[in-house]
Each structure stands twice: as structure tokens, then as C-alpha cells.
C-alpha positions, 0 to 999 in steps of 0.5 A: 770269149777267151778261153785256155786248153787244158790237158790231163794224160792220165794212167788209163784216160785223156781228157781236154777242156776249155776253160774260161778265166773264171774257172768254168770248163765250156767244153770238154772231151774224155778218151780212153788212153791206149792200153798199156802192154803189161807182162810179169812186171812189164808195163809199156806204151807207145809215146806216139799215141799219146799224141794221137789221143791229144790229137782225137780229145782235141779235135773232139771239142773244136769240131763241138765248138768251133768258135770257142776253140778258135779263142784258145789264148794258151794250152796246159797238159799235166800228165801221169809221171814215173813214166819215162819216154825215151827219144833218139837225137833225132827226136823220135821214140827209140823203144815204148816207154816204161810206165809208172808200173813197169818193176823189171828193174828192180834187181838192175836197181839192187845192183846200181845200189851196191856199186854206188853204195852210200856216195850219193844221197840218191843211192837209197831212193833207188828201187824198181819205179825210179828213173835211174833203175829203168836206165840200167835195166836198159844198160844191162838188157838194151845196151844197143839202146844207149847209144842213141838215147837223146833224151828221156821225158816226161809224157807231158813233156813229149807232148809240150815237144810234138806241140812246139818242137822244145824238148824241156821238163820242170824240176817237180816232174823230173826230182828223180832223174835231176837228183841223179845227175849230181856227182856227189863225193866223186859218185856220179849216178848216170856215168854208173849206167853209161850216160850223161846229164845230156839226156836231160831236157832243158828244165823250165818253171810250170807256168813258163812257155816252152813255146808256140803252137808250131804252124803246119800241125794237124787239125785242129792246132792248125786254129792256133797256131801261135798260142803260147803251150806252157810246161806245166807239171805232173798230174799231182802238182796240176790237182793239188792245185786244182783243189787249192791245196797247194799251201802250207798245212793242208793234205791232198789225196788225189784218187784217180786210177792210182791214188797220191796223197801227200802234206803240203809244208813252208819247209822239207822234211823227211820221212822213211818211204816217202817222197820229199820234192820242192815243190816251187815255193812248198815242200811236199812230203808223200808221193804216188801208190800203186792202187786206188780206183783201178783197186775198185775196178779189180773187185768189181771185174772180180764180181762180174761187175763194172763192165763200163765207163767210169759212171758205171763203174761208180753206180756198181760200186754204189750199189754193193755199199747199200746191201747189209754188211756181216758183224765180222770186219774183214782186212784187205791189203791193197798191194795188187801190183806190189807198192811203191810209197811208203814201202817202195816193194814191187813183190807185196800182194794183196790179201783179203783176211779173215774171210767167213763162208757169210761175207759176201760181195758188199763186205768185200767193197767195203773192206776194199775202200777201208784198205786203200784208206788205212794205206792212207793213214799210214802215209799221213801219219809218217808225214805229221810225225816228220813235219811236227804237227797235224794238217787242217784238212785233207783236200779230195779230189779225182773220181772217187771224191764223187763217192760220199761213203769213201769220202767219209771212210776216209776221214773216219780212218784218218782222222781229219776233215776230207774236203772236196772242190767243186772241180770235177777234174781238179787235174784239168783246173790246176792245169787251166790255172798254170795256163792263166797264170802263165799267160798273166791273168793271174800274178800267182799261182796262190792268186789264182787259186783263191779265185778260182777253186771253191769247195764242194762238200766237207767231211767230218770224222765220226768219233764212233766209227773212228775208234772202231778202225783205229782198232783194225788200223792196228790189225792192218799193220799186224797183217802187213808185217805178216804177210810181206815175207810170203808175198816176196816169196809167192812173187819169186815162184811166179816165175817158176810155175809154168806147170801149174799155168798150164793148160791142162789136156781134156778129159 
């Protein structure tokens, strides 16, 4: 039986698969990915274990299913993007990679802003997650770094290198730091931060080969050798995909430890704070937040709970739901790492209001699934206004699609049906489609969608509980406005209060 490997580097796990032409995954594997090294807005990995855990996942299924795996006729990784991987010319690591929460440059990309000022179109999507920033914050605080910089990467893409020895990226994943190698008016982005477009790898459609499986690799990419790994895109574009929301009117909301949510369009709009990318044939208006199911985990490590793997963490969550609620609504802003689309600030915080000596545990889960919600609704509705016209639906997918009370939470708050596919890891079946369109089982990425994605379970709003949050949408976004200046200016003292951090001597 035939079979391709598909990979999902995702923010805090890594799963492989095996799955067959008709979309059924045979054999899968699921690690914890290494942990991030996060420090007063530093967030960093070492790109070498990424390669480790392909190397664990992998060996994982082939050890289960020997045969099967022997039968892998092509391989696919997507993987989490805003994350930089910086490689010498000879290839290796040169420092751990910023990841999509690194906000250290947010003042290196004030200024980069200034000295560019308004010459380049990319000038005003500058701030703290954009790739250019990360590279002035290392030209003004690892300029040692620069001279040996020969490339930056996505994580997939350094994976696709390690697998086939060709550094490439496609243009989906790398938008930001393409747009930045344009020299526009005169103003040349990346000369600003004291480099050159030869930083940026050979770029390449999702569904072309970056190569071969180089002979001489560890087990288990010793067993195919020769199989053609393909390039594949960012984790979004693979679950948009895998839930066949990759067409014109359709929104996807991809929740995994962070949550996406965008509008797939036949043409490009633009609307302020959110992300307009081609997406090969589409346009796509949204982009990647700061929060999701790691916002879920958050409370729950709150509340003493949700000590476990993610099916725990689920039934814990599940469990605060059933109990009774208090009359008295409550509002939760999400921004516990600050936010990136639609407000693109690392300095908002969260905030639970209105909070009454009654309301216990289970109005605080569900005030914290509403909030992320009301944040989609914020980015929805920018996008309709700017494209002109309502989606059809909202296609859900990752792992809170498994939770049927967000599932219906967020079509209530946002107004639209919330459909999910039958996929468990829409990420793992959008990167088995590119592998099989790739390989040319499929003429398209749209035939392969067609016949490979189904759907699962539909939402419909509920009038009643839709006009009750359309009330404390509007609360929400009074808190919002509210709050943000006091956010900026907690966030400013945190770097001033070491005496009230520490340790008090003992009594």
C-alpha cells in the first residue's frame, strides 16, 4: 500500500502520520516539541532539536509499522511560522531561533521604522513578530552575528535542508521577509539592517520537490532514501487546507496552541491589523494571534488543573463547563502574551472584569473561551468589511474543534455556521494533500481537497445567545480601549520592579 509521510511542527508539539491516498492516516506519532526558552520577551529554540524530534516521531511509526513505512512514496512537513532559523554558510545553526513569541525587537523595529520611514510599503507592517525586526535587533545586539549569517528559515524549511541538503522556502511562508527584499523608491530594507537578499533561500511552490531523501541519514530515512520530500508551506496554509477551506468565501479558524483565523478571497484586500498574503491562486485576509488553547491551558494551570496531555486537559476543561454559571456575565482579555493580529502590540495584557466574590471556576472558563472568541469576531468582521461581503461559513479545525461548546460559542459570537472536517489534524491532512498533489495523484490542490476532506459536525448560530454577546461584544471592545493604556504602562514597570519580585527574607 502507498502511503506519504506527513509532518506538523507545531508551537508546543510534533506529530508525523501515514497516510494513504484516500486520506486515512495508518499510523501516527505525536511528541512533545522541545521547550521554548522564554525570558521578559525572549522565546527561543534550538533548530537542532526540531530535527531530533522528526527523527523520534519518525522512527516511532516505522519501528510500529515497518512495512508501511518502507511504502512512503513522498514526505510533507508544515510547520509553525514567525519563527526565524538563522544558518552560517556552512549551513549549521549560528544562535537558537527566534520563535513567533520572541517581542525583543519591538523597539529595534520603532526604529527601523523611522529610518525607513514611509519609502517602502513594508515600512508600516514592521513591529515586534516581523522578521525584518528580529534582524535589526541582532544588528544592534549581535552584530558579531551578521557576518556569518547565510541564511534565514523557516523551521519546516530547515527540516526539508537536514532531509535533502537544499535550503528553499515558498512565498506563503516567507511574504514577510520577501516584501522586505524589495527596494522600493530607493529604500532598501535589508541593506537598513546591514544584509542582503542573499540571506534568502531558493523559493519554491508548496507542492514542488526540494529534493531527495539524502542516502546516509539515520534511521529511519535510511528506508527511503530517494523519496521525493516536497516544500510545503506554514502550518496554517497545510490546515486550511486540510479542511478544505482553501476557496473563495469561506473563513477558517485554526486553534492549536495559538489560534489563525482569516477569509479566503479570488482577490487581495486590505484591512488595518491584519495580514493580506497570496496565497497561490487565493488571497488570504486575517493572520496568527497570541492565544488559543495555551490561553486554555493558562487557566487551568490557574485552577490547579490540566496537569496532562492534551485529552486531559480537554476533559478538565470539559468538566468546568458543566457546572452552574452566575447570572452576572463576566469579560476576559486574551492578550496574556501581548497580541499580534489585529493589534500587532507585545505590551497588551490580559484581564478578567467584572469579577463578583460569587463567580467561581466554571464562569471563568467560560469567559476565557468567549474572549478568545470576541477576538475572532474582531478579525472577521475587518475582513468582510474589507472584502465586501459575508463568508459562508467558518471551517474549524485543531484541537479545540473537538470541544463542542467552543464550537458553538464561536458561531454564536461570530455569527456564521462553524464547520468542522473529519480530519483529527487538519494540519497533517493538508500536508498528505500537498505530498499527493506533489507526487501527481492529484492535478490540484482543489481536486485533492474534494476528494479527500469531509466534514464532521456543523454549527449553527443560535439567535437568542447570539444577541446577548452581541451586547458584550460591545463591552469588550469598551474594555479593550480602556485598558490598552495601562497595559503599555504595566508592561513598561515590569522591567523596573526587582524589589518587588524579591524574595522577601523570613520571618
Amino acid at each position: 500500500m502507498s502511503v506519504v509521510l506527513a509532518c506538523d511542527l507545531g508551537g508546543t508539539s510534533f506529530r508525523a502520520a501515514l497516510v494513504d491516498a484516500q486520506g486515512a492516516t495508518l499510523a501516527e506519532s505525536m511528541i512533545l516539541g522541545p521547550a521554548s526558552l522564554d525570558r521578559m520577551g525572549r522565546s527561543e529554540i534550538d533548530p537542532t532539536a526540531w530535527w531530533q524530534i522528526l527523527v523520534e516521531a519518525c522512527s516511532a511509526i516505522a519501528k510500529a509499522q515497518p512495512a508501511l513505512f518502507s511504502h512512503v512514496q513522498a514526505v510533507a512537513i508544515c510547520g509553525v511560522t514567525r519563527t526565524q532559523v538563522f544558518l552560517g554558510r556552512d549551513g549549521k545553526p549560528l544562535r537558537p531561533a527566534m520563535t513567533w513569541k520572541d517581542t525583543r525587537s519591538d523597539a529595534a523595529a520603532t526604529r527601523l521604522r523611522e529610518r525607513l520611514g514611509d519609502a517602502h510599503p513594508e515600512s508600516a507592517r514592521i513591529n515586534a513578530f516581523h522578521p525584518l525586526a528580529r534582524l535589526a535587533w541582532l544588528h544592534e545586539e549581535e552584530e558579531a552575528t551578521l557576518p556569518s549569517l547565510g541564511s534565514v528559515l523557516e523551521p519546516k524549511d530547515y527540516l526539508n535542508f537536514r532531509l535533502t541538503g537544499r535550503q528553499a522556502g515558498d512565498p506563503v511562508s516567507m511574504a514577510r521577509l520577501l516584501a522586505s527584499a524589495e527596494i522600493v523608491a530607493g529604500a532598501d530594507p535589508l541593506a537598513a539592517v546591514g544584509l542582503s537578499s542573499a540571506i534568502l533561500p531558493e523559493l519554491l511552490e508548496p507542492c514542488q520537490a526540494v529534493g531527495p531523501v539524502l542516502a546516509g541519514l539515520p534511521a529511519p530515512f535510511d528506508a527511503i532514501a530517494g523519496v521525493p520530500v516536497f516544500c510545503s508551506s506554514n502550518d496554517t496554509w497545510a490546515a486550511v487546507t486540510g479542511l478544505g477551506a482553501m476557496r473563495p468565501g469561506y473563513a477558517y479558524n485554526i486553534s492549536g496552541t495559538t489560534e489563525v483565523l482569516g477569509v479566503v478571497s479570488e482577490h487581495a484586500a486590505e484591512a488595518e491589523g491584519l495580514m493580506t498574503v497570496d496565497w497561490r491562486g487565493v488571497s488570504q485576509l486575517g493572520g496568527p494571534s497570541q492565544n488559543g488553547a495555551d490561553t486554555v491551558s493558562w487557566l487551568l494551570s490557574l485552577l490547579a488543573r490540566g496537569e496532562g496531555d492534551r485529552a486531559a486537559i480537554g476533559r478538565d476543561i470539559d468538566a468546568l463547563l458543566t457546572g452552574p454559571r452566575h447570572a452576572q456575565p463576566l469579560l476576559f482579555l486574551p492578550y496574556l502574551q501581548g497580541e499580534r493580529v489585529p493589534y500587532w502590540n507585545p505590551s497588551l495584557r490580559g484581564a478578567f472584569i467584572g469579577l463578583n466574590r460569587q463567580h467561581g471556576a466554571t464562569d471563568l472558563a467560560w469567559v476565557v473561551l468567549e474572549g478568545v472568541a470576541f477576538l475572532n469576531r474582531i478579525v472577521l468582521e475587518r475582513a468582510e468589511a474589507a472584502l465586501g461581503a459575508p463568508v459562508s461559513e467558518i471551517r474549524f479545525g485543531g484541537g479545540a474543534a473537538n470541544n463542542r461548546l467552543w464550537c458553538q460559542i464561536k458561531a454564536d459570537i461570530c455569527q456564521r455556521p462553524v464547520v468542522v472536517g473529519h480530519a483529527k489534524e487538519p494540519g497533517i491532512l493538508g500536508a498528505a494533500i500537498i505530498a499527493w498533489t506533489g507526487f501527481g495523484r492529484f492535478a490540484t490542490l482543489a481536486e485533492a481537497q474534494a476528494a479527500l476532506v469531509g466534514v464532521a459536525a456543523r454549527f449553527e448560530p443560535d439567535p437568542a445567545r447570539a444577541a446577548l454577546y452581541d451586547s458584550l461584544f460591545s463591552l469588550y471592545r469598551r474594555s479593550e480601549a480602556a485598558l490598552a493604556p495601562i497595559s503599555a504602562e504595566l508592561a513598561a514597570l515590569s522591567h523596573g520592579t526587582d524589589a518587588l519580585t524579591a524574595r522577601r527574607p523570613a520571618p
